[in-house]
PDBQT receptor file of N, H, CA, C and O in Angstrom, charges set to zero:
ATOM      1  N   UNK A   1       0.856  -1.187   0.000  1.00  0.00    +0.000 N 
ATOM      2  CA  UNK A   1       0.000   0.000   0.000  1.00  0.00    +0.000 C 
ATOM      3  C   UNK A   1       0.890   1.233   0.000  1.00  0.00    +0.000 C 
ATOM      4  O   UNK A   1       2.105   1.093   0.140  1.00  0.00    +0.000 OA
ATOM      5  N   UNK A   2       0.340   2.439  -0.151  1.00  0.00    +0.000 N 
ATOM      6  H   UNK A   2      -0.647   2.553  -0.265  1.00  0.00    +0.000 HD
ATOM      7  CA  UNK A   2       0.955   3.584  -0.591  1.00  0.00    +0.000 C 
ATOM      8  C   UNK A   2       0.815   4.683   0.705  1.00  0.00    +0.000 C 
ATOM      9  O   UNK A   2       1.046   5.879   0.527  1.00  0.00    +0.000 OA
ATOM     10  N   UNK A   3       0.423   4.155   1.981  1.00  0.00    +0.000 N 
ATOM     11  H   UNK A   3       0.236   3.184   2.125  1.00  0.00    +0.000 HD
ATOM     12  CA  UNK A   3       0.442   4.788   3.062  1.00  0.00    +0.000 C 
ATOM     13  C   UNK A   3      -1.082   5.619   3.426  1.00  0.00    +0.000 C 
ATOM     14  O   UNK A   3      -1.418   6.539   4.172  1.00  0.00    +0.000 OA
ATOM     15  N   UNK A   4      -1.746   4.731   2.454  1.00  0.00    +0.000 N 
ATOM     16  H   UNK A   4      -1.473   3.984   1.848  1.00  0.00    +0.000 HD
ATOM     17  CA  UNK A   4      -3.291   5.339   2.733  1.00  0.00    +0.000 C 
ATOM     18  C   UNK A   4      -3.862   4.106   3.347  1.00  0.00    +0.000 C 
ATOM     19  O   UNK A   4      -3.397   2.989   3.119  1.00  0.00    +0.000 OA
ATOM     20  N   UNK A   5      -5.116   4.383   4.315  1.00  0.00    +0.000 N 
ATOM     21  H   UNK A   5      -5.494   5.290   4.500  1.00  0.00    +0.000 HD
ATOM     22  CA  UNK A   5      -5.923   3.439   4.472  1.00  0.00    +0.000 C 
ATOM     23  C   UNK A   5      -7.024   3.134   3.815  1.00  0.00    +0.000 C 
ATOM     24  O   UNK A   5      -7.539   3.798   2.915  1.00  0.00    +0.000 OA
ATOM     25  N   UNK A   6      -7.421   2.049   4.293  1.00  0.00    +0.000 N 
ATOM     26  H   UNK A   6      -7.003   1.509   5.024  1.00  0.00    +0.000 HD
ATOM     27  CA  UNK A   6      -8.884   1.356   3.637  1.00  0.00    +0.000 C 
ATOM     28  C   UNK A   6      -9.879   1.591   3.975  1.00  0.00    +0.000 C 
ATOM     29  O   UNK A   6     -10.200   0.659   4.711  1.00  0.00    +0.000 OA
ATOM     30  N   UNK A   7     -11.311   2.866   3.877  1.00  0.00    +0.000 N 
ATOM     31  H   UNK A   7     -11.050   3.624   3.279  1.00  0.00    +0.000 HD
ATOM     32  CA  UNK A   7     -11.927   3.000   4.803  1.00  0.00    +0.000 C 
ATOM     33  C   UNK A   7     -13.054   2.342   3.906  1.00  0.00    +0.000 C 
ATOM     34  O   UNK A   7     -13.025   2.324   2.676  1.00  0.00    +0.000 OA
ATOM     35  N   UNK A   8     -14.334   1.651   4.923  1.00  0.00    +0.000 N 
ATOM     36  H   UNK A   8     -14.358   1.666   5.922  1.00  0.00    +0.000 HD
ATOM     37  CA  UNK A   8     -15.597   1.296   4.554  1.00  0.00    +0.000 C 
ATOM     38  C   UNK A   8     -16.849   2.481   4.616  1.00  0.00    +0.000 C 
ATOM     39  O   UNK A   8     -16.907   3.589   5.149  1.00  0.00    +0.000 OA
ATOM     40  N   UNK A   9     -17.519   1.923   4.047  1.00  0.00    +0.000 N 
ATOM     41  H   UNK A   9     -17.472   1.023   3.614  1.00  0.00    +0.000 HD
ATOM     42  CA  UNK A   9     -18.402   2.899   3.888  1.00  0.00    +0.000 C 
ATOM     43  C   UNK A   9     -20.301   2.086   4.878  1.00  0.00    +0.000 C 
ATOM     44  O   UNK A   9     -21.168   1.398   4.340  1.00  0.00    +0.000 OA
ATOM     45  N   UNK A  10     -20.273   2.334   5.601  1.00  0.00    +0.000 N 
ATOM     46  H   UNK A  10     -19.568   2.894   6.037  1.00  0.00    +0.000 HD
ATOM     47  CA  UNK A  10     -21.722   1.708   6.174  1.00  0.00    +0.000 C 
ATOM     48  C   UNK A  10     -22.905   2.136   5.416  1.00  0.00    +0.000 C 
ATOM     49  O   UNK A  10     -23.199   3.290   5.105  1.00  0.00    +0.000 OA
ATOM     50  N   UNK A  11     -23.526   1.084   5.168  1.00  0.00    +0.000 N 
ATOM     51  H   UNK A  11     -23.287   0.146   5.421  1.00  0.00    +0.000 HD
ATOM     52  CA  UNK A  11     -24.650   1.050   4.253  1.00  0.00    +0.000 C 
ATOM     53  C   UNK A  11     -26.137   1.570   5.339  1.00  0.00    +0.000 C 
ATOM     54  O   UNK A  11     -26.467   1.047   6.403  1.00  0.00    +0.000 OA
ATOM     55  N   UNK A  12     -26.854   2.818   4.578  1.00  0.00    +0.000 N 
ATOM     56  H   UNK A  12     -26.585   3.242   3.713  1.00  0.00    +0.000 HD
ATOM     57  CA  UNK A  12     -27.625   3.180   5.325  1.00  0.00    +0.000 C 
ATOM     58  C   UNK A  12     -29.056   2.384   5.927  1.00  0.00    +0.000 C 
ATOM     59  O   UNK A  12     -29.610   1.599   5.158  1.00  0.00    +0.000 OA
ATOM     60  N   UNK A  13     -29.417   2.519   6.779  1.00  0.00    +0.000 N 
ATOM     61  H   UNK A  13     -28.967   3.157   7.404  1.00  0.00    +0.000 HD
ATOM     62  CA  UNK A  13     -30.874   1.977   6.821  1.00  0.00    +0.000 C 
ATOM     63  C   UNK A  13     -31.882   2.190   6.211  1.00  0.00    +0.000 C 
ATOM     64  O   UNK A  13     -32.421   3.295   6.158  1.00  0.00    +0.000 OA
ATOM     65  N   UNK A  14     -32.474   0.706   5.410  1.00  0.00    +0.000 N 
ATOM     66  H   UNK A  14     -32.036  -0.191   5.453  1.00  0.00    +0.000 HD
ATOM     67  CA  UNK A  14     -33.392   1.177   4.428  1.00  0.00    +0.000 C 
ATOM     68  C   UNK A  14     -34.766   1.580   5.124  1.00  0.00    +0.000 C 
ATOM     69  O   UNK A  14     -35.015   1.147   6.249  1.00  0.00    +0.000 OA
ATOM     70  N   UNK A  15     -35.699   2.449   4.419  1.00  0.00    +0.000 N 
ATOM     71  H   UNK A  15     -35.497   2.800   3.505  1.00  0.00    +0.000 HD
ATOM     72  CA  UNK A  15     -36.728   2.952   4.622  1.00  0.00    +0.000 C 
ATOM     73  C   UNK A  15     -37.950   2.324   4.730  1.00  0.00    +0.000 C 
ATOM     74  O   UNK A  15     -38.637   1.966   3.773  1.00  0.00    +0.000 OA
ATOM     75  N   UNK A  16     -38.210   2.195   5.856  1.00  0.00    +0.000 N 
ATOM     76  H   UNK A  16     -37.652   2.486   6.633  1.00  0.00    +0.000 HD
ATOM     77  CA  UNK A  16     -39.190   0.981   6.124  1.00  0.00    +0.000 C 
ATOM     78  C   UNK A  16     -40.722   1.834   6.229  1.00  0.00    +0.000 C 
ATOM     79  O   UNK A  16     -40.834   2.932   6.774  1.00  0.00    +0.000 OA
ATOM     80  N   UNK A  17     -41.935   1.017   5.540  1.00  0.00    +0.000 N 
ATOM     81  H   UNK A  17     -41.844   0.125   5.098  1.00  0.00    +0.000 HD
ATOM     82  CA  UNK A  17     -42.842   1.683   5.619  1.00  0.00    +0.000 C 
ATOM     83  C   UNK A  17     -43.836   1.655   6.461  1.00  0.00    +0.000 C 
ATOM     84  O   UNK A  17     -43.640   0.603   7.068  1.00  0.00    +0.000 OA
ATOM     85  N   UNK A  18     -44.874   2.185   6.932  1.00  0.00    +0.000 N 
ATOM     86  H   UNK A  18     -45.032   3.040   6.439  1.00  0.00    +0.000 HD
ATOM     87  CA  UNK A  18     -45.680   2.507   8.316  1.00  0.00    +0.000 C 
ATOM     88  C   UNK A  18     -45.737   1.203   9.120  1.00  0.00    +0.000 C 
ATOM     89  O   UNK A  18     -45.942   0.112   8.588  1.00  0.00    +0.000 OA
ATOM     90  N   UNK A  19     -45.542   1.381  10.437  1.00  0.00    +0.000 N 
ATOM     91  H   UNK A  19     -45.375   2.267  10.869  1.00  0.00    +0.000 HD
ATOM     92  CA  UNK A  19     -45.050   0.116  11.663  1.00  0.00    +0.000 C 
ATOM     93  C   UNK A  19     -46.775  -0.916  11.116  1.00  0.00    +0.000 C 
ATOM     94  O   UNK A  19     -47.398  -0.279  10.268  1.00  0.00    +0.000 OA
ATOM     95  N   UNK A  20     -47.402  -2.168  11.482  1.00  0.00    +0.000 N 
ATOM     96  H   UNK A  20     -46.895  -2.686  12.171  1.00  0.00    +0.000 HD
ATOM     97  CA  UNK A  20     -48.469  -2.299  11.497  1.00  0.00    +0.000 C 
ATOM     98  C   UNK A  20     -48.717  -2.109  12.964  1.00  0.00    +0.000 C 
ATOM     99  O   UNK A  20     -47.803  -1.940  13.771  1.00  0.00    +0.000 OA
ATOM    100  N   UNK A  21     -50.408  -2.155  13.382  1.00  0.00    +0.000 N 
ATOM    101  H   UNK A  21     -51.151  -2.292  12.727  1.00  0.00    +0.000 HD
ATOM    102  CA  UNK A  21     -50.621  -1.917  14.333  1.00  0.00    +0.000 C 
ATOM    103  C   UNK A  21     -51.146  -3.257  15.104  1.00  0.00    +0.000 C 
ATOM    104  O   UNK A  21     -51.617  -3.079  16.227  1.00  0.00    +0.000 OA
ATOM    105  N   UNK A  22     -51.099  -4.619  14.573  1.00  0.00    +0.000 N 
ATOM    106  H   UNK A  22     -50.716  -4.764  13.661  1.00  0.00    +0.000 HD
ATOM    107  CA  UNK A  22     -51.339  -5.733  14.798  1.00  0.00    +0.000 C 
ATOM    108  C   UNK A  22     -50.244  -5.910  16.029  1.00  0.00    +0.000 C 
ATOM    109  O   UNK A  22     -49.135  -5.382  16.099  1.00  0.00    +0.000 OA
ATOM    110  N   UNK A  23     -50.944  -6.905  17.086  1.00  0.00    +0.000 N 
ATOM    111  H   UNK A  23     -51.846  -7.334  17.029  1.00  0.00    +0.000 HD
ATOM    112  CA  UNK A  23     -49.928  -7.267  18.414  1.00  0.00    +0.000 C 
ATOM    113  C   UNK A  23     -49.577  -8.778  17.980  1.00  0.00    +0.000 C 
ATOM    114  O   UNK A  23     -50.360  -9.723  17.878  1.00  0.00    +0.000 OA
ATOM    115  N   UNK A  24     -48.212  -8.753  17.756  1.00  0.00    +0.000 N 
ATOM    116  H   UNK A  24     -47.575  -7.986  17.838  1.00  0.00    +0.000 HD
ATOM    117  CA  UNK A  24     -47.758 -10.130  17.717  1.00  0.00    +0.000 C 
ATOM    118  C   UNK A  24     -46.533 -10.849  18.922  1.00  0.00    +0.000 C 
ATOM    119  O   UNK A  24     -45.444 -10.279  18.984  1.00  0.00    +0.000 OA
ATOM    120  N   UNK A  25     -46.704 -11.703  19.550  1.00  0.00    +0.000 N 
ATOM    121  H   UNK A  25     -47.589 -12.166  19.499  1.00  0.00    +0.000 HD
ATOM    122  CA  UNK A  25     -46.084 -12.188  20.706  1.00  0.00    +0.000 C 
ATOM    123  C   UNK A  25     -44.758 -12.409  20.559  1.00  0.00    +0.000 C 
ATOM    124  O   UNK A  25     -43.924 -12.606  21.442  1.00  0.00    +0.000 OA
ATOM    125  N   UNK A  26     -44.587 -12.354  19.141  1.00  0.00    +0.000 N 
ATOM    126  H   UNK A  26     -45.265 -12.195  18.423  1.00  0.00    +0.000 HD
ATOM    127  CA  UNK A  26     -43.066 -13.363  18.755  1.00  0.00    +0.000 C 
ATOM    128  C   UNK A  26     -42.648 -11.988  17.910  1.00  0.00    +0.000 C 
ATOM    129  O   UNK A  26     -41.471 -11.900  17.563  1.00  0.00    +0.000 OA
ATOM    130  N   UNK A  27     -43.235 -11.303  17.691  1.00  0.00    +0.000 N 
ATOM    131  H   UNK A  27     -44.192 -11.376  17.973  1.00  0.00    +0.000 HD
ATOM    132  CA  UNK A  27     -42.376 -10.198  16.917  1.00  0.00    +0.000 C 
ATOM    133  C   UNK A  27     -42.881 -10.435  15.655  1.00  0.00    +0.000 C 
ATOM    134  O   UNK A  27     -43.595 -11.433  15.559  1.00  0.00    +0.000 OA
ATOM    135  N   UNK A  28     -42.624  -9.527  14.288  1.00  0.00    +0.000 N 
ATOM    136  H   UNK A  28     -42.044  -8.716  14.366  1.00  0.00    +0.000 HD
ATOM    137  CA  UNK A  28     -42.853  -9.795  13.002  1.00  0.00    +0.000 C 
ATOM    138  C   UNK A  28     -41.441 -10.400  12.052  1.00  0.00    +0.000 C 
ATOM    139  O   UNK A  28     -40.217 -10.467  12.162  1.00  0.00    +0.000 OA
ATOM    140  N   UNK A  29     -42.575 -10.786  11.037  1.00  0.00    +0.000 N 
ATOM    141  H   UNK A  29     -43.569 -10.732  10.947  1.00  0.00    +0.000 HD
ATOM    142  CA  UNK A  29     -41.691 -11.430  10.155  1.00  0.00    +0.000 C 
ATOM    143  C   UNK A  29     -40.605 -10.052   9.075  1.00  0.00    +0.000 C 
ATOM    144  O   UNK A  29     -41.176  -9.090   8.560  1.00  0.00    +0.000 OA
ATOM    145  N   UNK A  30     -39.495 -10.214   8.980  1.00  0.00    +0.000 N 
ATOM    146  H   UNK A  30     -39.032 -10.995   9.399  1.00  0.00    +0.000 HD
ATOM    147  CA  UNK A  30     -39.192  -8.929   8.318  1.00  0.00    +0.000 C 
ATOM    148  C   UNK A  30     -39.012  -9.810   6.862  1.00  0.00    +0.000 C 
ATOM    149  O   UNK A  30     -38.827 -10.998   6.598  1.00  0.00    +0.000 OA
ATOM    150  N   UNK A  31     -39.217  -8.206   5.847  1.00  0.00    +0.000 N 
ATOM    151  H   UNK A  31     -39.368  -7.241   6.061  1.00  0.00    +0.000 HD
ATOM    152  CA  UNK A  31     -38.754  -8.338   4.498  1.00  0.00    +0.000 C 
ATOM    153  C   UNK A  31     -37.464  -8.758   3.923  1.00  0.00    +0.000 C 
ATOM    154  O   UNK A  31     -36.774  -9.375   4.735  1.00  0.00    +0.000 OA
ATOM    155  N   UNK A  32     -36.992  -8.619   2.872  1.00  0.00    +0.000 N 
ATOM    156  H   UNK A  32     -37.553  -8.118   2.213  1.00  0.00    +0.000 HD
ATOM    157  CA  UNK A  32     -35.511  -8.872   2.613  1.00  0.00    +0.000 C 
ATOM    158  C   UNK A  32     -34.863  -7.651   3.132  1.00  0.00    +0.000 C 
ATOM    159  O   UNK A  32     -33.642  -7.804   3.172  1.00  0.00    +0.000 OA
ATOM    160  N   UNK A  33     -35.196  -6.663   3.482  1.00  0.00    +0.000 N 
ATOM    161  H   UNK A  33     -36.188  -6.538   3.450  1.00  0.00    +0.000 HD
ATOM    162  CA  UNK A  33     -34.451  -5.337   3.614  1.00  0.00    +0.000 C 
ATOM    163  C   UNK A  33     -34.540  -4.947   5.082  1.00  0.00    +0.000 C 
ATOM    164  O   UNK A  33     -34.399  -3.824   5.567  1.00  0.00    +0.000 OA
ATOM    165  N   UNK A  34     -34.866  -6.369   5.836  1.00  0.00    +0.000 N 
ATOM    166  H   UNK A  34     -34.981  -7.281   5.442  1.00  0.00    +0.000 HD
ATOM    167  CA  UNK A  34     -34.877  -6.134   7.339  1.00  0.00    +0.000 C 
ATOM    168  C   UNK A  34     -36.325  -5.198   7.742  1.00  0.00    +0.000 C 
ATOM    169  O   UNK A  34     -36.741  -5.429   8.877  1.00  0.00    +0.000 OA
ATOM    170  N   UNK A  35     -36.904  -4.457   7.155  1.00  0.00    +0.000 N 
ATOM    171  H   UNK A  35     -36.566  -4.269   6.233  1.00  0.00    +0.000 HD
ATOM    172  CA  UNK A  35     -38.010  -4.073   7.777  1.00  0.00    +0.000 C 
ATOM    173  C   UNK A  35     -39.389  -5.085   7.788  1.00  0.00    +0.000 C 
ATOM    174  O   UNK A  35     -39.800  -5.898   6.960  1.00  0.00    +0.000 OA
ATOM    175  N   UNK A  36     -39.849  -4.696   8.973  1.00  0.00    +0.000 N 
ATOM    176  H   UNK A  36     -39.515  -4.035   9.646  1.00  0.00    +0.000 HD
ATOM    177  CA  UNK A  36     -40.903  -5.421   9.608  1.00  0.00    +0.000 C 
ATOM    178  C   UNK A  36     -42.218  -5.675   9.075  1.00  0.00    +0.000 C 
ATOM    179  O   UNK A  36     -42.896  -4.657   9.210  1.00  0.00    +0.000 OA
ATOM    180  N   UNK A  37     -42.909  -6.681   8.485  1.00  0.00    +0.000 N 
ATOM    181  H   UNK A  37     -42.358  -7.508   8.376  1.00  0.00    +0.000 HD
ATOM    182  CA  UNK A  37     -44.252  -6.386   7.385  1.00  0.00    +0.000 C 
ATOM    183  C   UNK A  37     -45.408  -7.318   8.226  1.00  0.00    +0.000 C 
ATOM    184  O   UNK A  37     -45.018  -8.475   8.382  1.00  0.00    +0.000 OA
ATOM    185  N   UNK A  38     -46.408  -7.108   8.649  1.00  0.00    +0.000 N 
ATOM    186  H   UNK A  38     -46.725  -6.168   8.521  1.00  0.00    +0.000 HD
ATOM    187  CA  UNK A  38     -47.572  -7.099   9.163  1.00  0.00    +0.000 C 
ATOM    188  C   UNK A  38     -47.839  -8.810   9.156  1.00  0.00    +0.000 C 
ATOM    189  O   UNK A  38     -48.896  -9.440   9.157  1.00  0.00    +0.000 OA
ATOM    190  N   UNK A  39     -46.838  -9.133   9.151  1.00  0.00    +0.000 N 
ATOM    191  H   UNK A  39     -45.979  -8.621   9.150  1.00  0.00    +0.000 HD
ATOM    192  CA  UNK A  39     -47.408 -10.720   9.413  1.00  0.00    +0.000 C 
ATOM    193  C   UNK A  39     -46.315 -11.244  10.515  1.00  0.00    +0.000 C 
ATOM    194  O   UNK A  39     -45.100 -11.044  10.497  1.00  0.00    +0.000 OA
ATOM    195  N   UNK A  40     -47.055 -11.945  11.443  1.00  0.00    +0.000 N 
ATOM    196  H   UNK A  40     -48.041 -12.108  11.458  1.00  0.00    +0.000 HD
ATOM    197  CA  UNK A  40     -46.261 -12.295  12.839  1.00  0.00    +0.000 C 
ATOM    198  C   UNK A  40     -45.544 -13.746  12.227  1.00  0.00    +0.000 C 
ATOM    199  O   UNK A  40     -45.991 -14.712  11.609  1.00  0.00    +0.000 OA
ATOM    200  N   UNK A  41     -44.403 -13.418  12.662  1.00  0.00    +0.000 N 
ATOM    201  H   UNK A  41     -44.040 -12.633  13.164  1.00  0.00    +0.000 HD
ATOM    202  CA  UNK A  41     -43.801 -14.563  13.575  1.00  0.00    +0.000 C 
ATOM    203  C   UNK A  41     -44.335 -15.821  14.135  1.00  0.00    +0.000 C 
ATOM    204  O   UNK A  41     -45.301 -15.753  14.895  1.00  0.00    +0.000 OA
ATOM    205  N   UNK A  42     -43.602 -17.408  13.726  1.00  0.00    +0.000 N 
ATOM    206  H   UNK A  42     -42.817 -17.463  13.108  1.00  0.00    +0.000 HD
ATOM    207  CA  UNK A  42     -44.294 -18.362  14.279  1.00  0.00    +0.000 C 
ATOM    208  C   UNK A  42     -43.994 -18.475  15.728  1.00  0.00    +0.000 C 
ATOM    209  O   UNK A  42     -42.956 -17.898  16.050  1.00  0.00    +0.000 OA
ATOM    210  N   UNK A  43     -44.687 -19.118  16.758  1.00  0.00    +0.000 N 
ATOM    211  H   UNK A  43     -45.530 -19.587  16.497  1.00  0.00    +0.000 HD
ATOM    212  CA  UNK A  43     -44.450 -19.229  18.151  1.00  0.00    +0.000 C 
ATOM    213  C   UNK A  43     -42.968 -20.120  17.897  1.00  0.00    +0.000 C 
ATOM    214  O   UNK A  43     -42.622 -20.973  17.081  1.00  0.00    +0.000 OA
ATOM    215  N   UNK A  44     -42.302 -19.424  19.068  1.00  0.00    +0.000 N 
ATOM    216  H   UNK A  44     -42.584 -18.731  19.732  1.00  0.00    +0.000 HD
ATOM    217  CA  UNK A  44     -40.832 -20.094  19.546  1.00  0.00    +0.000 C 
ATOM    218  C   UNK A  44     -41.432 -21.406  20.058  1.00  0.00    +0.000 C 
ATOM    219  O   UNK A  44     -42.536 -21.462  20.599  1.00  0.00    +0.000 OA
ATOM    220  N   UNK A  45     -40.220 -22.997  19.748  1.00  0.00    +0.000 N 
ATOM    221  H   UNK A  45     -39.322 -22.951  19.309  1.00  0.00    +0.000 HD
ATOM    222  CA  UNK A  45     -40.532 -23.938  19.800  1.00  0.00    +0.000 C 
ATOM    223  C   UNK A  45     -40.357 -23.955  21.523  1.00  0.00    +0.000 C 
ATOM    224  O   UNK A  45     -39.406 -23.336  22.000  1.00  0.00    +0.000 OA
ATOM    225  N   UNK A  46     -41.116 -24.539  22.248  1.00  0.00    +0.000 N 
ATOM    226  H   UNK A  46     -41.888 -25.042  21.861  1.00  0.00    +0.000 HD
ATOM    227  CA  UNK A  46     -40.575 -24.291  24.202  1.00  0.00    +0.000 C 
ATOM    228  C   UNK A  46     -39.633 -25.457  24.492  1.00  0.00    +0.000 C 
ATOM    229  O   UNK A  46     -39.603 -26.683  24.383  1.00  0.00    +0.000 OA
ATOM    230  N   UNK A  47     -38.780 -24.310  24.976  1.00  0.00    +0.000 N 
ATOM    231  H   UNK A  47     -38.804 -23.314  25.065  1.00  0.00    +0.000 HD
ATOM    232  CA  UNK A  47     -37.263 -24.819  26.011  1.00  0.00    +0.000 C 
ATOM    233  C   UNK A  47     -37.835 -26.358  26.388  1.00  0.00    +0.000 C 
ATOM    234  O   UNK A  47     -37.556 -27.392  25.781  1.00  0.00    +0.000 OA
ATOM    235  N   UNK A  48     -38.694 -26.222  27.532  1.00  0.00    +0.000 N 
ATOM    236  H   UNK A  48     -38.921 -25.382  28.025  1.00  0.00    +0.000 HD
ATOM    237  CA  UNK A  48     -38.746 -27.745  27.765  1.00  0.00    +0.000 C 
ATOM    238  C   UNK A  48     -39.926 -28.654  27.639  1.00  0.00    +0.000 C 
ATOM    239  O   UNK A  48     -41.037 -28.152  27.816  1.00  0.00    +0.000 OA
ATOM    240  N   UNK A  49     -39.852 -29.638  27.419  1.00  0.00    +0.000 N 
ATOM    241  H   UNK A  49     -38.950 -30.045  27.275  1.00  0.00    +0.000 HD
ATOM    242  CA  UNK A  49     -40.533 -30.685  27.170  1.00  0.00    +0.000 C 
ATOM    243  C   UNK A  49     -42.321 -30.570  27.637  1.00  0.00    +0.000 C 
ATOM    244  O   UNK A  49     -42.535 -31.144  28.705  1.00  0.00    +0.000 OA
ATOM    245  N   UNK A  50     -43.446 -29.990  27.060  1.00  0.00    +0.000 N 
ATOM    246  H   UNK A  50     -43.272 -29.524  26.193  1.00  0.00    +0.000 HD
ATOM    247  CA  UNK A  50     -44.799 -30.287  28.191  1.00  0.00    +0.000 C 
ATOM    248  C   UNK A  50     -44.458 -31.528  28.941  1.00  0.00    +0.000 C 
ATOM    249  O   UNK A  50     -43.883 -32.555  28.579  1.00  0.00    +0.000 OA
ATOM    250  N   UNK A  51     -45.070 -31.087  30.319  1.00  0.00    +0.000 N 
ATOM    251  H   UNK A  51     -45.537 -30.254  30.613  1.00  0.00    +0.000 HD
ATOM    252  CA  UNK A  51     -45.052 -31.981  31.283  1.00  0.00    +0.000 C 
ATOM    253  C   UNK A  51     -46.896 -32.153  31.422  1.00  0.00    +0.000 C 
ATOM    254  O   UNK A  51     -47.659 -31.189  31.479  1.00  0.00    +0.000 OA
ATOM    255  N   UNK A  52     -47.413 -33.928  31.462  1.00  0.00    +0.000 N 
ATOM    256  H   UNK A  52     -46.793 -34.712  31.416  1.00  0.00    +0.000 HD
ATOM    257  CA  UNK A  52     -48.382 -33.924  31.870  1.00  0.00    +0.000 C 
ATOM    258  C   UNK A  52     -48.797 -34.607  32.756  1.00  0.00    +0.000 C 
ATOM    259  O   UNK A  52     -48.490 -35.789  32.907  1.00  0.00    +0.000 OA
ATOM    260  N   UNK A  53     -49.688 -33.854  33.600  1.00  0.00    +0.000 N 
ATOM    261  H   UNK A  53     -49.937 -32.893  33.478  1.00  0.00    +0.000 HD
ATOM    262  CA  UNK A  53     -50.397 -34.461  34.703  1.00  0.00    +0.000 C 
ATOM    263  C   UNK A  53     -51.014 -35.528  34.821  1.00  0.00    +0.000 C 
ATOM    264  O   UNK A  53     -51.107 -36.088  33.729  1.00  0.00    +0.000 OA
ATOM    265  N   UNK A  54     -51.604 -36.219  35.844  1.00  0.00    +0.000 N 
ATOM    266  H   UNK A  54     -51.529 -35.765  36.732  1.00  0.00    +0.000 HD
ATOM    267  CA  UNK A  54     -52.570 -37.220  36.216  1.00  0.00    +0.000 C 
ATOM    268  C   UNK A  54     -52.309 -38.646  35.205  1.00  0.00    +0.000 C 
ATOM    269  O   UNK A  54     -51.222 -39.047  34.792  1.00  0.00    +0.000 OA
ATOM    270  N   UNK A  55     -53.423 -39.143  35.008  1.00  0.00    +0.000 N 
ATOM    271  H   UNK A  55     -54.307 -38.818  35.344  1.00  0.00    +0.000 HD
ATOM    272  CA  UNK A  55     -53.442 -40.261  34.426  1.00  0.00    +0.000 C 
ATOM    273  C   UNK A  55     -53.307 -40.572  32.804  1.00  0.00    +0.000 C 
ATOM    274  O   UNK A  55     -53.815 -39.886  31.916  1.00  0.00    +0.000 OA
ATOM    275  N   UNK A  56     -52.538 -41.715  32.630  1.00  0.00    +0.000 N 
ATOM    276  H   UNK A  56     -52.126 -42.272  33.351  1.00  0.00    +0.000 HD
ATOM    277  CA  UNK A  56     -52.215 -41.659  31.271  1.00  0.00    +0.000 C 
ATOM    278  C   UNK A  56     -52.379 -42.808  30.891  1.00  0.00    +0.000 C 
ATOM    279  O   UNK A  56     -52.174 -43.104  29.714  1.00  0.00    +0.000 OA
TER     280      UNK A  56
């Protein structure tokens, strides 16, 4: 090199359009461009095992 550095350039945040107003438990599903689009998230699979009661 010629005594210069290498600088990067950070890519801005793309412009995401109006939040929805739907309540989702798991968060939303995002687009390819990382913003958030009005359809939820599947439920997280649970840590542990159902446990069931009484008779089986």
């Amino acid at each position: 090199m010629d005594g210069f550095c290498k600088t990067c350039e950070c890519k801005s945040k793309p412009k995401c359009g109006p939040i929805c107003r739907k309540f989702c438990p798991n968060g939303f599903v995002e687009d390819k461009h990382g913003c958030p689009i009005c359809v939820c998230k599947p439920p997280k699979k649970p840590v542990c095992p159902t446990i069931k009661c009484g008779k089986e």
